[in-house]
C-alpha positions in Angstrom: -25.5 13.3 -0.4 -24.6 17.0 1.0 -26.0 19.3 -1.8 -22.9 21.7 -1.3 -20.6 19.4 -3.1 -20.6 18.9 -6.9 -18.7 16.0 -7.7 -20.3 12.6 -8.2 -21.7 11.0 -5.1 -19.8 7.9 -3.9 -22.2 5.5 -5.0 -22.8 6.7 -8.3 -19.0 7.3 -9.3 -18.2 5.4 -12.5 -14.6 5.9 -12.4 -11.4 6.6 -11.2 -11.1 10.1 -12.2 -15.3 10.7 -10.9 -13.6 8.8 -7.5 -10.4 11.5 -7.4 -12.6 14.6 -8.5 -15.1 13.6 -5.7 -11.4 13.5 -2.7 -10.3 16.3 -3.9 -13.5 18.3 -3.7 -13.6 17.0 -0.2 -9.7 17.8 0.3 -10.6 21.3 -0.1 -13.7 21.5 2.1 -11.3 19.9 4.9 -8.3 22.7 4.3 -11.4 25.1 4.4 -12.1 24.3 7.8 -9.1 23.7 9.0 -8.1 27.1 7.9 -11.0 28.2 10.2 -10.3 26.0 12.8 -6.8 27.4 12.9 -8.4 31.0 13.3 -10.6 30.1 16.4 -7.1 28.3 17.8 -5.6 32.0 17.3 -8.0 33.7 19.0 -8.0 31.3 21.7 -4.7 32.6 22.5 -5.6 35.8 22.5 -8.6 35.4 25.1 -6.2 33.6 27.0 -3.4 35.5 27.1 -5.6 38.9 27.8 -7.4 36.8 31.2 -4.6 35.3 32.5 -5.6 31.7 31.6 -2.7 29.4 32.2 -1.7 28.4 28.1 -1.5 24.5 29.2 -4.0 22.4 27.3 -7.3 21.2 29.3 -6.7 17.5 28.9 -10.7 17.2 30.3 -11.7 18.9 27.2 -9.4 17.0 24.7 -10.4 13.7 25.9 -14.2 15.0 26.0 -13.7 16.3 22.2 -12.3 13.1 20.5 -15.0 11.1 22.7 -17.7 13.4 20.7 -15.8 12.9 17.4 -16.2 9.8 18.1 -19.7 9.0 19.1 -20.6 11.7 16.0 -18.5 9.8 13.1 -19.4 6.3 14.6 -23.2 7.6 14.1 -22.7 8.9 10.3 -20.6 5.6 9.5 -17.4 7.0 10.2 -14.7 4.0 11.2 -12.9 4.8 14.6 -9.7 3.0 13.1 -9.9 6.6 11.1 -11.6 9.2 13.8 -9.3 8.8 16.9 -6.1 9.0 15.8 -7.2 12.1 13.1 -8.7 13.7 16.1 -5.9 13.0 18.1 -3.5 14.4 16.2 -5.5 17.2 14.7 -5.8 18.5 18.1 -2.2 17.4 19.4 -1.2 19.8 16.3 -3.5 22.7 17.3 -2.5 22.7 21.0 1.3 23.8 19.4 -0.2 25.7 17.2 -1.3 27.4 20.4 2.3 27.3 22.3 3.5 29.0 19.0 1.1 31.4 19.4 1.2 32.3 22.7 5.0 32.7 22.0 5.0 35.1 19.2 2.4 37.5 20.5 5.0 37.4 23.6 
């Protein structure tokens, strides 16, 4: 398993508790980089706003993202069931983000 992370590996959980410690660990790492996905959205914006790019989403690259999330999770044993719509709505949620964005900086 990933070295970064301290709780119990999956397999070798003996308990509930090992099983919760181990979510939560992963919880965290997830609102980590969300938290830095969120920044790269606010700069987006930014670049956008400063070259004149139109602030509609590229519907080319969203359907070219969750088609790589995809691919990558179905290769590391991922279940599309979960990838697809988490992707989808991950990105359906950054996109207003985005609008929001582009509002407030006017």
């Amino acid at each position: 398993m990933d070295q970064n992370f301290k709780a119990v590996a999956p397999e070798d959980c003996q308990s509930i508790q090992d099983i919760r410690d181990g979510v939560d660990e992963i919880d965290l790492a997830l609102l980590k980089l969300l938290a830095r996905r969120q920044a790269y959205a606010a700069q987006f914006v930014k670049i956008k706003k400063d070259t004149g790019l139109p602030r509609a989403p590229d519907e080319r690259r969203i359907a070219q993202q969750i088609e790589r999330a995809k691919a990558l999770g179905i290769e590391m044993g991922v279940s599309p069931i979960i990838i697809e719509p988490l992707f989808r709505t991950m990105i359906a949620q950054h996109v207003e983000f985005e609008f929001r964005e582009y509002a407030r900086l006017g």
